[in-house]
C-alpha positions as a LaTeX table, in Angstrom:
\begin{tabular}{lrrr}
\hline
Residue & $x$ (\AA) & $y$ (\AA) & $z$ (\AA) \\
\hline
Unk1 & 68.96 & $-58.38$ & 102.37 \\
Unk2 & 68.10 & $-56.66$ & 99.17 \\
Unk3 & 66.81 & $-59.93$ & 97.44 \\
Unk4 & 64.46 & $-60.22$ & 100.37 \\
Unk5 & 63.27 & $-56.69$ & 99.98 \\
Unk6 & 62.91 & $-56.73$ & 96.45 \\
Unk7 & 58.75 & $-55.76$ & 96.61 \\
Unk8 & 56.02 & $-53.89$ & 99.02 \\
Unk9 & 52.87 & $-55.11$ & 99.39 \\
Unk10 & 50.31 & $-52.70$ & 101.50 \\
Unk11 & 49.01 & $-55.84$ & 104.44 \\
Unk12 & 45.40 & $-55.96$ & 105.54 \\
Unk13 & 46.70 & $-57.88$ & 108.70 \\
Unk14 & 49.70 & $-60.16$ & 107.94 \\
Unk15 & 50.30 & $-61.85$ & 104.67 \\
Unk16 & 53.06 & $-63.94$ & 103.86 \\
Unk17 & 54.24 & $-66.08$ & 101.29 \\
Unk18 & 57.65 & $-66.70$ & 99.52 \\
Unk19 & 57.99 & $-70.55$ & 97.91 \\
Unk20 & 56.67 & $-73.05$ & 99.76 \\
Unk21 & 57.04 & $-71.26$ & 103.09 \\
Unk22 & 54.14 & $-69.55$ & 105.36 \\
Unk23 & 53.95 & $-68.04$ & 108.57 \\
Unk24 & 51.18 & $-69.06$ & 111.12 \\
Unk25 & 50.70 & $-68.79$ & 114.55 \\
Unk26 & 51.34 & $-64.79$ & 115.00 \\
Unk27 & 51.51 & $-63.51$ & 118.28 \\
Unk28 & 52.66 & $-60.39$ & 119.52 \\
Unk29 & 51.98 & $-60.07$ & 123.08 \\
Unk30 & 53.05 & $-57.44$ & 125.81 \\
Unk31 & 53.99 & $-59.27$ & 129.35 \\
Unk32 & 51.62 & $-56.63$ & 131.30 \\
Unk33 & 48.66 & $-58.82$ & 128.87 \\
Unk34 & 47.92 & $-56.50$ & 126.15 \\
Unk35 & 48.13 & $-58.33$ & 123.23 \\
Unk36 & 48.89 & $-56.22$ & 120.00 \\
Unk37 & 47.48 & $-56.46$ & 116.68 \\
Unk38 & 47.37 & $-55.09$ & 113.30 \\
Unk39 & 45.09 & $-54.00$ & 110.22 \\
Unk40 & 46.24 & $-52.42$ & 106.86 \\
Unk41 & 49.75 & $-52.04$ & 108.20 \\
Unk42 & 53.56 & $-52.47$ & 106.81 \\
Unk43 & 54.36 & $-55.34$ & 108.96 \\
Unk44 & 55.51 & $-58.59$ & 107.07 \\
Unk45 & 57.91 & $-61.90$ & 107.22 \\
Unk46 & 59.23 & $-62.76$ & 104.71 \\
Unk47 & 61.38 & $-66.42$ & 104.34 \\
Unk48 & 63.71 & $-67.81$ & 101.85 \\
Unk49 & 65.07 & $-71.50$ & 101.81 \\
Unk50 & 68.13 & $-72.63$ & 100.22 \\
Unk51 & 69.98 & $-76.12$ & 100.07 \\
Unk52 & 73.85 & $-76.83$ & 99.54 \\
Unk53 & 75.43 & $-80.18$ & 99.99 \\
Unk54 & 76.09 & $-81.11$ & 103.51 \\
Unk55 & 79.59 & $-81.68$ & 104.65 \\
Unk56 & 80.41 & $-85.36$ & 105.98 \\
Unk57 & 80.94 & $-83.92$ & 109.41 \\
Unk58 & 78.43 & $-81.41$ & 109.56 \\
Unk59 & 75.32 & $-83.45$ & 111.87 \\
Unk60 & 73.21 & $-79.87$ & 111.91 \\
Unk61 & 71.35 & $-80.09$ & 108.79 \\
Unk62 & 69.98 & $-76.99$ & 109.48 \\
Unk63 & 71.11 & $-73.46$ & 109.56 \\
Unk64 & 68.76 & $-70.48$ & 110.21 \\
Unk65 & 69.33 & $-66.70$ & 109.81 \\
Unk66 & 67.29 & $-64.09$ & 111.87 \\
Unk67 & 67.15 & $-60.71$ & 110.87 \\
Unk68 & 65.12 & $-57.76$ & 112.07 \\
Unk69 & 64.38 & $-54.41$ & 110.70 \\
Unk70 & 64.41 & $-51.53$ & 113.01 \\
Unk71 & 64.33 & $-52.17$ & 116.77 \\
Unk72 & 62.60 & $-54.46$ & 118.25 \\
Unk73 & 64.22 & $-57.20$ & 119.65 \\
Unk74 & 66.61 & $-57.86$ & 122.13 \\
Unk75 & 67.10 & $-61.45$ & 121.67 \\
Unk76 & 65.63 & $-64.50$ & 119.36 \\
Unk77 & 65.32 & $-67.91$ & 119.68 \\
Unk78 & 64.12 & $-70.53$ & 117.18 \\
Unk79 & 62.75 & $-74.30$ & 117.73 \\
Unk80 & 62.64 & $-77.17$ & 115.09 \\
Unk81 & 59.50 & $-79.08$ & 115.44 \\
Unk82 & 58.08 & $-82.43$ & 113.96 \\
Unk83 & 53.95 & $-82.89$ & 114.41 \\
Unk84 & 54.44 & $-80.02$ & 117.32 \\
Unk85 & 56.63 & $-81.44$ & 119.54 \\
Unk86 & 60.67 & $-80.40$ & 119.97 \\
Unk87 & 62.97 & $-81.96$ & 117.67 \\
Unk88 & 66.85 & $-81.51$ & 118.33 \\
Unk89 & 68.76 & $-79.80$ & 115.55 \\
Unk90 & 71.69 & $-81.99$ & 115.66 \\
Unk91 & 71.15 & $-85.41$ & 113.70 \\
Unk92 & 67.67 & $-84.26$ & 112.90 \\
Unk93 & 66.30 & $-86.64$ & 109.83 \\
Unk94 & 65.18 & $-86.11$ & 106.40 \\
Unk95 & 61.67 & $-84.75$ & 106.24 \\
Unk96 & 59.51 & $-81.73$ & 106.29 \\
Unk97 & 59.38 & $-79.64$ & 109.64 \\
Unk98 & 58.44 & $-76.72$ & 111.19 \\
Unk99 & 60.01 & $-74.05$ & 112.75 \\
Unk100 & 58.99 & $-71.52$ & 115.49 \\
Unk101 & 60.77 & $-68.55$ & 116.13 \\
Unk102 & 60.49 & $-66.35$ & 119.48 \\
Unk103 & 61.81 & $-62.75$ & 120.07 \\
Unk104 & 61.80 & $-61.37$ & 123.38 \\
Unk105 & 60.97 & $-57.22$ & 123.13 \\
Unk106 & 63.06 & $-54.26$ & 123.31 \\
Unk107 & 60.55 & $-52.09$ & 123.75 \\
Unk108 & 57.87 & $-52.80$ & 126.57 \\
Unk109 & 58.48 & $-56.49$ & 127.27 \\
Unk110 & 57.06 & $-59.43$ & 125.77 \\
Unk111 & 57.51 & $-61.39$ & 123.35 \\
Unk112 & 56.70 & $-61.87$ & 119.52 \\
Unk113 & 56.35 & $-65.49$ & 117.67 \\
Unk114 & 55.59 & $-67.03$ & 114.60 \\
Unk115 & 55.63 & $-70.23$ & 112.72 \\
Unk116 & 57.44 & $-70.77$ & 109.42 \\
Unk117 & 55.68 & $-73.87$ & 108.07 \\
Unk118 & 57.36 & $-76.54$ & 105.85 \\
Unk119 & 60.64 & $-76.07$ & 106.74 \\
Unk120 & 62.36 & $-79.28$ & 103.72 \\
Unk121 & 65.33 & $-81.26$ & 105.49 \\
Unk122 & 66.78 & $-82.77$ & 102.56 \\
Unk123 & 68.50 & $-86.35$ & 102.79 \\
Unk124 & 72.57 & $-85.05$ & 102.46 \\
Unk125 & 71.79 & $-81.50$ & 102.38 \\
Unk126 & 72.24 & $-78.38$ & 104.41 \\
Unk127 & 68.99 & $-76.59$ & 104.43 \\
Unk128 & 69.18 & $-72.93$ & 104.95 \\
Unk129 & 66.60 & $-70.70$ & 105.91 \\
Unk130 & 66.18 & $-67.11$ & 106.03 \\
Unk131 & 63.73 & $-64.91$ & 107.85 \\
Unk132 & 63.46 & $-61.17$ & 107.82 \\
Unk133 & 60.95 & $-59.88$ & 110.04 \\
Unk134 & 59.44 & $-56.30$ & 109.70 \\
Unk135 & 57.48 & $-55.26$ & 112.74 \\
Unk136 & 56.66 & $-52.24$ & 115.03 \\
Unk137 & 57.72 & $-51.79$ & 118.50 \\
Unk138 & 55.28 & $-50.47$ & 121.13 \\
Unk139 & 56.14 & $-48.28$ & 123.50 \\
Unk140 & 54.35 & $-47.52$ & 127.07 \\
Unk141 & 55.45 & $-45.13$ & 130.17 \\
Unk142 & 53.36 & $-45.48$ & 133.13 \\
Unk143 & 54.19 & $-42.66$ & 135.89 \\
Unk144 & 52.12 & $-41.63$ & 138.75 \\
Unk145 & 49.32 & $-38.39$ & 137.95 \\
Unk146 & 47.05 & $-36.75$ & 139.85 \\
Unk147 & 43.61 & $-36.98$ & 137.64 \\
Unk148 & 41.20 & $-37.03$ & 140.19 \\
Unk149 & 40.94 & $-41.17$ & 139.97 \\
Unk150 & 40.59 & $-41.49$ & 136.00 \\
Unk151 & 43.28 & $-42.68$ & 133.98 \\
Unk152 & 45.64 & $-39.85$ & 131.59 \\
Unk153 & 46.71 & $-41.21$ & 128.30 \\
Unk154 & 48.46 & $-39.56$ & 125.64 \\
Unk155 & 49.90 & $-41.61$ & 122.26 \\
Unk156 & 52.32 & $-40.45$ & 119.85 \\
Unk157 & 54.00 & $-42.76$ & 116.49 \\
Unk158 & 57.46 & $-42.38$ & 115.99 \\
Unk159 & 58.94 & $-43.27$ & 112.16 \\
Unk160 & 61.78 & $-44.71$ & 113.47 \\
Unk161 & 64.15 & $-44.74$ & 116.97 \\
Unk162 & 66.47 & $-41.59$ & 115.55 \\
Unk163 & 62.69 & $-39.74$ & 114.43 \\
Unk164 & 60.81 & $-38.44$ & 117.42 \\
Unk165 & 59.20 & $-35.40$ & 116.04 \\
Unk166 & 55.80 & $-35.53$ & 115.84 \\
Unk167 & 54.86 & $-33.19$ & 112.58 \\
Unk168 & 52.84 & $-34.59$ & 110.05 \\
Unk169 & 51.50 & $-37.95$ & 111.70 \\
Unk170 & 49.72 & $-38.72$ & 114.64 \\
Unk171 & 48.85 & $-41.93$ & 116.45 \\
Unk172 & 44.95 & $-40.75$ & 117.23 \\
Unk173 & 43.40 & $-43.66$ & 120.11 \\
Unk174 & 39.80 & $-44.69$ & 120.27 \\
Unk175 & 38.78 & $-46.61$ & 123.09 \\
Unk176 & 36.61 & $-50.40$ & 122.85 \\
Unk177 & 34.97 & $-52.63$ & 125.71 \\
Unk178 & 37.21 & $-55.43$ & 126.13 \\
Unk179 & 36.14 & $-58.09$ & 123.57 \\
Unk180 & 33.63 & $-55.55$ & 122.47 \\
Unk181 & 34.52 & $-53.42$ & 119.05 \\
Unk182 & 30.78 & $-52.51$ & 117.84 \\
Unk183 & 30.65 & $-48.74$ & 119.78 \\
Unk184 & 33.26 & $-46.79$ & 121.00 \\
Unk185 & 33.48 & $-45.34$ & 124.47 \\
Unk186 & 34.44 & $-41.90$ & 125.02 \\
Unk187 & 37.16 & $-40.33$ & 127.03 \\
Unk188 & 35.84 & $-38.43$ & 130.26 \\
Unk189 & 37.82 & $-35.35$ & 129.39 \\
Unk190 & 39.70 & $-34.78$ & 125.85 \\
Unk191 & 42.91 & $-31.87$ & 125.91 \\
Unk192 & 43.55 & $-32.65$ & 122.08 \\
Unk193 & 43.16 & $-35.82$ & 119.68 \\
Unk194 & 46.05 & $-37.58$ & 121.26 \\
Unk195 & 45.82 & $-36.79$ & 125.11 \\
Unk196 & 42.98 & $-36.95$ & 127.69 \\
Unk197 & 41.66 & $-38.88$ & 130.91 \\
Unk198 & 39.69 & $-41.83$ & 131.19 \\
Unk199 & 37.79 & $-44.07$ & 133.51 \\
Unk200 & 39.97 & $-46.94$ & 135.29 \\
Unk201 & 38.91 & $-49.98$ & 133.61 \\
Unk202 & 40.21 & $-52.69$ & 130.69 \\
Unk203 & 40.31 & $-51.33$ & 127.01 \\
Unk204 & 40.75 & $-52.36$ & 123.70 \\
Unk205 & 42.39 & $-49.46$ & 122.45 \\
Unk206 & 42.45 & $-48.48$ & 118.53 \\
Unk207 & 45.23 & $-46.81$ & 117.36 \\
Unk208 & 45.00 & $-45.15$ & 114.27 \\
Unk209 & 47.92 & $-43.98$ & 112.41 \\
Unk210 & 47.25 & $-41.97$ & 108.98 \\
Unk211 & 50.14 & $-41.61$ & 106.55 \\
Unk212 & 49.39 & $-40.12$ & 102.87 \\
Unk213 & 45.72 & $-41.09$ & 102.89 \\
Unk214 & 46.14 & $-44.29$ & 103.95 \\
Unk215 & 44.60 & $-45.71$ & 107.55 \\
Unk216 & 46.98 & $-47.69$ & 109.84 \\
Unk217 & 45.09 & $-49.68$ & 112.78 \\
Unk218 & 46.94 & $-50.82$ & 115.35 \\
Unk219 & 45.05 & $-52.29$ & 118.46 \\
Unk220 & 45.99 & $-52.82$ & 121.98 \\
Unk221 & 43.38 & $-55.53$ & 123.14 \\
Unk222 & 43.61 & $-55.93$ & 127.01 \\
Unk223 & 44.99 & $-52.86$ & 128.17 \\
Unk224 & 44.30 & $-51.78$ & 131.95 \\
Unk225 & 44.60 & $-48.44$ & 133.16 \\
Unk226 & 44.56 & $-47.83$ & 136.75 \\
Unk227 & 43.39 & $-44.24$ & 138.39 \\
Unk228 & 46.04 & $-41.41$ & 138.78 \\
Unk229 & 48.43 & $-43.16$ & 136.45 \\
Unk230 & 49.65 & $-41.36$ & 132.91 \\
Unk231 & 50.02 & $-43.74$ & 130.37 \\
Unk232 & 52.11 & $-42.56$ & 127.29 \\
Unk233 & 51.59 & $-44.45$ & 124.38 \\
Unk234 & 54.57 & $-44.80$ & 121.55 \\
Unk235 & 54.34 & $-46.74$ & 118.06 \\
Unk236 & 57.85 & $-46.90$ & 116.65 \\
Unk237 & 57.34 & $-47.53$ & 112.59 \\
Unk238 & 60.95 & $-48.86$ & 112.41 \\
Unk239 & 60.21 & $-46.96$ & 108.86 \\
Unk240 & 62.46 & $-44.95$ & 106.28 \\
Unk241 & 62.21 & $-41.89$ & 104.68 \\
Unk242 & 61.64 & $-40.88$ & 101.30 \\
Unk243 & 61.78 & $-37.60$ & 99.85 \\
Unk244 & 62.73 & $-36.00$ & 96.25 \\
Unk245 & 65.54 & $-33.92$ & 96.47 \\
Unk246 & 66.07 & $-33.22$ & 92.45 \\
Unk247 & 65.09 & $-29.73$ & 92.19 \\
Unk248 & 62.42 & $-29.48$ & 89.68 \\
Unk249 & 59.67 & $-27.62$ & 91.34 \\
Unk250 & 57.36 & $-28.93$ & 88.90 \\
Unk251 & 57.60 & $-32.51$ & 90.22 \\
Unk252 & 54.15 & $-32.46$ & 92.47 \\
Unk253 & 53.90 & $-36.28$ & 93.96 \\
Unk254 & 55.81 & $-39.60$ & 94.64 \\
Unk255 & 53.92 & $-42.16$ & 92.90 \\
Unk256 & 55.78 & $-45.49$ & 94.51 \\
Unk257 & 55.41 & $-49.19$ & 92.94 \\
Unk258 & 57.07 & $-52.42$ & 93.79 \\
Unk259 & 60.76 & $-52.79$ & 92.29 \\
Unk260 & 60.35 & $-53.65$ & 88.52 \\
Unk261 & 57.17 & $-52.56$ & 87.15 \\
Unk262 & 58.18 & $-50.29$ & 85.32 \\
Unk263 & 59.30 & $-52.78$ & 83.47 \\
Unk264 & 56.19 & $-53.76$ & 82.55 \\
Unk265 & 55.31 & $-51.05$ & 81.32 \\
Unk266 & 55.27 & $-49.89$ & 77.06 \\
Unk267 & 55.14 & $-46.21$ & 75.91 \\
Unk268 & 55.78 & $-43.33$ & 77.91 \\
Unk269 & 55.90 & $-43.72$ & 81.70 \\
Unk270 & 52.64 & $-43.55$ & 83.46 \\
Unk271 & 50.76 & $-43.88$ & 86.47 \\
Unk272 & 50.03 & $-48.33$ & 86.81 \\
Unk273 & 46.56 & $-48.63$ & 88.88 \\
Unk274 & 46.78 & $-51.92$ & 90.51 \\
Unk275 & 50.45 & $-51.84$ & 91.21 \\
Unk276 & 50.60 & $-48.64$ & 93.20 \\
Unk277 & 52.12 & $-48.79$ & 97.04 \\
Unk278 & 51.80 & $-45.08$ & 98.27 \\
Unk279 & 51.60 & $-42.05$ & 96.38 \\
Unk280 & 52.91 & $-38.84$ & 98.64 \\
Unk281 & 51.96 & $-35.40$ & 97.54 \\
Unk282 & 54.24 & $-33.26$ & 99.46 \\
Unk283 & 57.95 & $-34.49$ & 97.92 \\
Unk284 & 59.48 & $-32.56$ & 99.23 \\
Unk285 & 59.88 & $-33.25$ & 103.06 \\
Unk286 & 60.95 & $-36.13$ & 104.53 \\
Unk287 & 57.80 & $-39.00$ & 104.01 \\
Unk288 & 56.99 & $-41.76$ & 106.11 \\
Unk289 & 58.01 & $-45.25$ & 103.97 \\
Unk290 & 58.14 & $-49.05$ & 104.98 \\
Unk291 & 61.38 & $-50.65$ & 104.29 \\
Unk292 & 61.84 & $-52.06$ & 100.76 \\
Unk293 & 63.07 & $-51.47$ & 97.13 \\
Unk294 & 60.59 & $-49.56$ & 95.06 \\
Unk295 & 60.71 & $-47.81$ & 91.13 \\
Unk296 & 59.47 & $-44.19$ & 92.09 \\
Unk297 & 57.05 & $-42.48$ & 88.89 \\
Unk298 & 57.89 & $-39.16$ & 89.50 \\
Unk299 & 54.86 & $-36.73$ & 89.00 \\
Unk300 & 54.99 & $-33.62$ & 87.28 \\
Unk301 & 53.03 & $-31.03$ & 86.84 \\
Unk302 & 49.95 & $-33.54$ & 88.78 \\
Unk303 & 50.66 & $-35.14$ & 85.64 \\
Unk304 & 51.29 & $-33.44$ & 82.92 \\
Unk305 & 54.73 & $-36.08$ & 82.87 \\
Unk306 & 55.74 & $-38.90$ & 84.40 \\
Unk307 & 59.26 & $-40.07$ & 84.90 \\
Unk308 & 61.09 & $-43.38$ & 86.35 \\
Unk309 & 63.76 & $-43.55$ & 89.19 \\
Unk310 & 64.08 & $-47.81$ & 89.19 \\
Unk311 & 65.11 & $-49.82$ & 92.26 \\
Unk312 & 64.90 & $-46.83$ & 94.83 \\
Unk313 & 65.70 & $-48.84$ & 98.25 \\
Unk314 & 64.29 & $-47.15$ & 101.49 \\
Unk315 & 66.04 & $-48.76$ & 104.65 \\
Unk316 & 64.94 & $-48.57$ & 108.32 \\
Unk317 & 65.68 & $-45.38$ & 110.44 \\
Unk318 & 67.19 & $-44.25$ & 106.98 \\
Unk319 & 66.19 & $-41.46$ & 104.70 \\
Unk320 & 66.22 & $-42.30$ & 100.97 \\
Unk321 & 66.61 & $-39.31$ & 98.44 \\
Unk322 & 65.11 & $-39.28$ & 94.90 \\
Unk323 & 66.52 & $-37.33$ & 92.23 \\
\hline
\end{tabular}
């Protein structure tokens, strides 16, 4: 896992890219038709492929490992395809392929697939591939109100399954014409920036999540609410924790970086511009962090010294401590 996790790279949508591997074809969509999707968020795939020689009476040439981070799954599936059409796994012949992947939802169902493209079959060789996929799960109660024939909503984000509170981050919703992002249309009645009634009608609905400065956008195209009906709307993170636990008042900020650059670095440790992930300036509490292994600058004094902690790994529902 920790080879796989071994850098962060803040998304503008989804990127992906490991060897000769990428992912096409995302789709995240919720079986009542919303259809999610993401800006400037943590999500990612990422895919490794690996070959060993292929035993005389092995006739799979093709072995693939699914893991996901967090919850958000309840089962997978995976298809081998040649020119987009079904190819059986057993016996399958030398050439380049690709393969889809399909995960039915744990949270409200649907289902979530990609593409890994150029998926090598090697003639005598076991190919191996690896996926990791890093998503959030969506969550949404319906139950019966009486709002005078508008809609209630109310939206909260969640770090992880096991973190609930909500303290420091909110998940604040702005509502969109369906198809239609250019103006935004205002609640009927507002109770506080997360909760408030709405005309019945089809939304696209912008969540946005803010977490140390930074703007998460999650949207939830296609989403019908029907009169007298509260609608409580959850974004699980499936994130970690970080937080410094060292005792040196004087260190003011978490300045995070993908795992090695500070070994890029000469002279005395400093802030690196184009390299930095996140920088938190409360270190003390528990903060918000996607998945991944990351060399920490602490900050002290707002930077009067800097100091490395290398390969700090933050794990899903986990918190990490710095020292």
């Amino acid at each position: 896992m920790k080879r796989l996790l071994s850098a962060f790279v803040f998304l503008t949508g989804l990127i992906f890219s490991l060897q000769a591997q990428t992912v096409s074809d995302y789709s995240y969509k919720l079986d009542n038709g919303i259809v999610v999707k993401t800006e400037h968020c943590w999500n990612q795939v990422w895919v490794q492929q690996a070959y060993s020689p292929l035993n005389a009476t092995d006739k799979t040439p093709l072995s693939v490992g699914i893991v996901t981070l967090g919850d958000i799954k309840s089962s997978t599936s995976f298809k081998l395809l040649s020119s987009g059409k079904e190819v059986r796994l057993a016996g399958a012949a030398p050439g380049t392929y690709d393969l889809k992947l399909t995960f039915k939802l744990s949270g409200k169902p649907g289902t979530l697939s990609f593409i890994v493209k150029n998926v090598l079959i090697k003639p005598a060789a076991k190919t191996t591939v690896n996926v990791t996929l890093y998503d959030y799960q969506i969550l949404i109660d319906e139950t019966p109100a009486s709002a005078g024939g508008l809609a209630t909503y109310e939206s909260n984000v969640n770090r992880c399954k096991s973190n609930t509170v909500q303290d420091i981050y909110y998940s604040v919703p702005t509502f969109y014409a369906k198809g239609n992002h250019d103006a935004a249309i205002p609640p009927d009645q507002t109770t506080s920036k997360t909760k408030g009634k709405i005309k019945p009608g089809t939304y696209d609905v912008l969540l946005t999540i803010g977490i140390s400065g930074q703007s998460q956008l999650v949207w939830l195209e296609n989403f019908q609410f029907k009169p007298d009906i509260n609608y409580k709307v959850g974004v699980n993170l499936n994130a970690g924790g970080i937080t410094y636990t060292g005792g040196n008042k004087d260190v003011k900020a978490l300045q995070l970086y993908p795992a090695g650059s500070s070994a890029r670095q000469t002279g005395p440790a400093a802030p690196i511009k184009n390299l930095e992930t996140i920088k938190y300036d409360n270190p003390a509490i528990s903060n918000c962090c996607s998945p991944g292994t990351y060399d920490v600058l602490l900050n002290f004094g707002n930077g009067t010294k800097y100091e490395w902690r290398k390969n700090i790994a933050v794990n899903s529902g986990n918190k990490t401590e710095v020292k």
